[in-house]
C-alpha positions in Angstrom: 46.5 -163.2 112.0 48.9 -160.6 113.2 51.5 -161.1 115.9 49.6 -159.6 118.2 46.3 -161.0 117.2 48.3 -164.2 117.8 49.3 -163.1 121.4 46.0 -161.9 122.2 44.7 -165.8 121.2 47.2 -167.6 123.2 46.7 -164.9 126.3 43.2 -166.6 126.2 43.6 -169.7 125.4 46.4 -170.3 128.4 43.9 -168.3 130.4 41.1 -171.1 129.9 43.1 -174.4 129.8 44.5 -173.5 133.2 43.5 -175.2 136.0 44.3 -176.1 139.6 46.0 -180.0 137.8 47.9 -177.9 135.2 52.0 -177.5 136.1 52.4 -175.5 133.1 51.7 -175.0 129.7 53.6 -174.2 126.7 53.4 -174.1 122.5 54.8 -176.0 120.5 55.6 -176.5 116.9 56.2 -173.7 113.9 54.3 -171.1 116.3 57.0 -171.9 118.5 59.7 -171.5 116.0 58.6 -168.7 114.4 57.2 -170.2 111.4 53.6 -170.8 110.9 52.2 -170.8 107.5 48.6 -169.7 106.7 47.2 -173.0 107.3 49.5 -174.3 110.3 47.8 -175.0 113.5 48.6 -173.9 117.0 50.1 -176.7 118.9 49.2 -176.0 122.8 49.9 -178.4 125.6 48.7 -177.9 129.4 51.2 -179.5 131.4 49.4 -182.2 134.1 51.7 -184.0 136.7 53.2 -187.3 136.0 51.1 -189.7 137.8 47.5 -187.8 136.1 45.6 -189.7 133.6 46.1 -187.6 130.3 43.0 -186.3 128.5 43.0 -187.1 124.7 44.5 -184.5 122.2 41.4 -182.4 121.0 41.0 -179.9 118.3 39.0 -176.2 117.6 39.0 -173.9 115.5 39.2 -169.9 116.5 39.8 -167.2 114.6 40.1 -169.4 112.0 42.9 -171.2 112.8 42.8 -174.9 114.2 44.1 -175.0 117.7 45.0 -178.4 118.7 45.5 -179.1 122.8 47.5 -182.0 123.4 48.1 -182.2 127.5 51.2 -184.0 128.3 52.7 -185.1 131.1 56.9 -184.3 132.0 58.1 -187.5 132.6 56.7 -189.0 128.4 58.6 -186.2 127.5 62.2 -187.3 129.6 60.9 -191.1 129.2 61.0 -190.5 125.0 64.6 -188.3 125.2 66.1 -192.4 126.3 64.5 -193.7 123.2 66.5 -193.4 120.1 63.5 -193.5 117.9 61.5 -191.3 119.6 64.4 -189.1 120.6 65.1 -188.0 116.9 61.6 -186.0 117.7 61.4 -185.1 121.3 64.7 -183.8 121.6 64.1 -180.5 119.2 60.4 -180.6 120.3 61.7 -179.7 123.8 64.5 -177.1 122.8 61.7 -175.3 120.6 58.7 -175.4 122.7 57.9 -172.0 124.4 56.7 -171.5 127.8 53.4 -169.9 128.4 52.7 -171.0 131.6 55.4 -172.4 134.1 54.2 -172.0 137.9 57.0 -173.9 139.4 59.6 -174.1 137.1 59.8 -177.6 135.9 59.2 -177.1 132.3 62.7 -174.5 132.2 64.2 -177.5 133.7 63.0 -180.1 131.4 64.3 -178.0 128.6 67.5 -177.2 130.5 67.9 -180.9 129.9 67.2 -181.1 126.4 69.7 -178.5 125.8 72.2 -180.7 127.7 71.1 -183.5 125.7 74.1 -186.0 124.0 73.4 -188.2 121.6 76.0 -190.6 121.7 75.4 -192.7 124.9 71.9 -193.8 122.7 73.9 -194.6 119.1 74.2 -198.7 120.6 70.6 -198.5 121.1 69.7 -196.7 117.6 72.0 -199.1 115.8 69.8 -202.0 117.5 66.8 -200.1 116.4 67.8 -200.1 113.1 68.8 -203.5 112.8 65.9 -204.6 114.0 63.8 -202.5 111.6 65.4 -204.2 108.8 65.3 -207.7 109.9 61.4 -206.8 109.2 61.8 -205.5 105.6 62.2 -208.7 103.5 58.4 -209.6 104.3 57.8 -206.1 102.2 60.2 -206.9 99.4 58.3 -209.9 98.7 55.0 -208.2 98.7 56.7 -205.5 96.8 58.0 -208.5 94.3 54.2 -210.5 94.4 52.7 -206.7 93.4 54.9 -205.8 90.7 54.8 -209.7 88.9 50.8 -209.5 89.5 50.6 -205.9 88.9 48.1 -205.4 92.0 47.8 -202.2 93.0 46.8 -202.9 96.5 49.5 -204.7 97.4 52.3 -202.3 95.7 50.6 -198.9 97.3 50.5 -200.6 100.8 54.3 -202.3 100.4 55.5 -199.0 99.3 53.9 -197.1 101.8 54.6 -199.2 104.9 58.5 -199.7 103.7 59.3 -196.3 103.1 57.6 -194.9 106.7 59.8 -197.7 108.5 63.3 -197.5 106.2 62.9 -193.6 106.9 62.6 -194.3 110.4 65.2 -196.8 110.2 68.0 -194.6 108.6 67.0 -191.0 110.5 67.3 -193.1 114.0 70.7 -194.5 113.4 72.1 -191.1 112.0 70.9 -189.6 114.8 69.0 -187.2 112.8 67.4 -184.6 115.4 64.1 -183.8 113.3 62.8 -180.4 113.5 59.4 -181.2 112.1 57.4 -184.3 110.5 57.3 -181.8 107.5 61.2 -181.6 106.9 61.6 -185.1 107.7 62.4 -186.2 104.2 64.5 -182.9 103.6 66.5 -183.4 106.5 67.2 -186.7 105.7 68.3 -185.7 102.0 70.7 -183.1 103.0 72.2 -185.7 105.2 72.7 -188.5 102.9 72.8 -186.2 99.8 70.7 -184.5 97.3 72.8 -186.6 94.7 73.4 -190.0 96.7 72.3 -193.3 95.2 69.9 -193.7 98.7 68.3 -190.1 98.3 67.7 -190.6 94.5 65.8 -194.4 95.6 63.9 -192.8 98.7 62.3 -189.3 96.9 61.4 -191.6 93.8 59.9 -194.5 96.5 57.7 -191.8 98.4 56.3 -190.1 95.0 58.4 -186.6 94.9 58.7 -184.1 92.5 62.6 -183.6 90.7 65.1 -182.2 93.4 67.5 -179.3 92.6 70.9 -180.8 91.4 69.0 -183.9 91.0 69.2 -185.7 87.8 66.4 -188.4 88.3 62.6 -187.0 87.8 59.8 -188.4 90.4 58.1 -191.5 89.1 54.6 -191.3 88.0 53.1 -194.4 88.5 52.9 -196.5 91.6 54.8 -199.5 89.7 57.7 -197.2 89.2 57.4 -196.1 92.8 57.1 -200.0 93.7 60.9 -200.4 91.8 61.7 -197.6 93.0 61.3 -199.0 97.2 63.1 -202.4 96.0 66.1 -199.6 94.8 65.5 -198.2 98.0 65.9 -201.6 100.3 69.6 -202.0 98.3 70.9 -198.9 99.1 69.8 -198.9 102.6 71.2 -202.3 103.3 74.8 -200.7 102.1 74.8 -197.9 103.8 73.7 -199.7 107.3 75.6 -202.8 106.5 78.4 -201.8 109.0 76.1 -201.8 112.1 73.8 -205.0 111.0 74.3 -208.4 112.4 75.0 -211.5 111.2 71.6 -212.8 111.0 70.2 -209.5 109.4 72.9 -208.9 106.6 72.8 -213.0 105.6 69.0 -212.4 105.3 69.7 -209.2 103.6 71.8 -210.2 101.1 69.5 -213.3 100.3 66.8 -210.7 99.3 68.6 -208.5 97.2 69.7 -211.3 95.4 66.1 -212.9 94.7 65.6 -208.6 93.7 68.6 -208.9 91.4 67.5 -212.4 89.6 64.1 -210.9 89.2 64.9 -208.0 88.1 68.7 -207.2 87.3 67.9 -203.3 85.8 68.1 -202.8 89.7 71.4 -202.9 90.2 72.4 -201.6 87.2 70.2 -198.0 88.3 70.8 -198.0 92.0 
């Protein structure tokens, strides 16, 4: 679609998702930034007031294109800005999204405030975020451990999946990582630690990606390898958060990457 095909689509679109409830409405995602791809879809979001009961996020296709219509309310957007986890999202999502449809201002002012937004008053709560995340993980070493000396698929594709989604989580909250999109995630996050860091070099193995520039270390290509790869992965993390775990965490911690080290003592020797 052209840009003006484009404008012509959300000219209609605003004109039929508003309503007498609706405060505003406003696009979102890489329309809003400028960036769609052939296949990306246009992120639209009517705008009801706080105390409405929120429709659930629906989906069409015009044009072509998939049009997804998510209506939101203000306050989940200011409520998730005070969570770390959910910060890391909201926080660009806000600065990027561009206003269709604003009939008494409170969307410029809700991204007035994201602008303004700090990070550091929420680094306490992201540290406890993280440490809490990782008190969880030893449960998924062991099933990592059980899958690799049984060699059952199940269990190693649904460890590795599960413990790479949380430790990701885990590390981008506590770096306070603002995320531009779910689909640079994993980019972001190796740029921050490293293309060439020990931790980057675990996690791209551990989710399945291809070779990165300036890294040495091809993707594995079995789900057994991507299984020792997560164990690698857990190591590295528990270093490079060690500083902001507790007690009860790191003694745990260091318990399980020492039953990982007697199982298997290649680990330490790659990581």
């Amino acid at each position: 679609m052209t840009d003006t095909e484009v404008e012509r689509l959300l000219a209609e679109l605003v004109t039929e998702l508003d309503a007498r409830e609706v405060v505003g409405i406003y696009l979102g995602g890489s329309y809003a930034r400028g960036a769609p791809t052939l296949y990306s879809d246009v992120d639209l979001a009517p705008v009801l007031p706080d105390d409405a009961a929120l429709p659930p996020k629906r989906y069409e296709y015009r044009a072509g294109r998939l049009i997804s219509i998510s209506p939101k309310a203000l306050i989940g957007w200011r409520t998730q800005m005070t969570q770390p986890e959910r910060a890391i999202y909201a926080v660009p999502s806000v600065r990027e999204l561009r206003i269709l449809l604003d009939k008494d201002g409170s969307l410029a002012r809700l991204q007035q405030e994201a602008f303004a937004f700090r990070w550091e008053p929420l680094q306490p709560a992201a540290d406890a975020f993280a440490d809490n995340v990782l008190q969880q993980m030893p449960e998924y070493v062991h099933k990592l451990l059980g899958g690799i000396a049984t060699r059952d698929e199940s269990m190693m594709a649904f460890a590795v999946g599960e413990f790479a989604h949380f430790v990701t989580g885990a590390v981008a909250t506590q770096r306070g990582m603002l995320v531009v999109s779910q689909n640079t995630l994993y980019r972001q996050l190796w740029e921050e630690l490293g293309r060439e860091s020990a931790w980057t070099r675990a996690h791209a193995a551990a989710v399945g990606s291809a070779a990165m520039e300036h890294t040495p270390v091809l993707a594995p290509v079995t789900l057994i390898e991507r299984a020792f790869a997560a164990l690698r992965l857990y190591i590295e993390t528990i270093r490079l958060l060690r500083p902001i775990l507790l007690p009860g965490t790191r003694r745990v911690a260091d318990e399980s990457i020492r039953i990982i080290q007697q199982v298997h003592p290649g680990l330490e020797q790659q990581s």
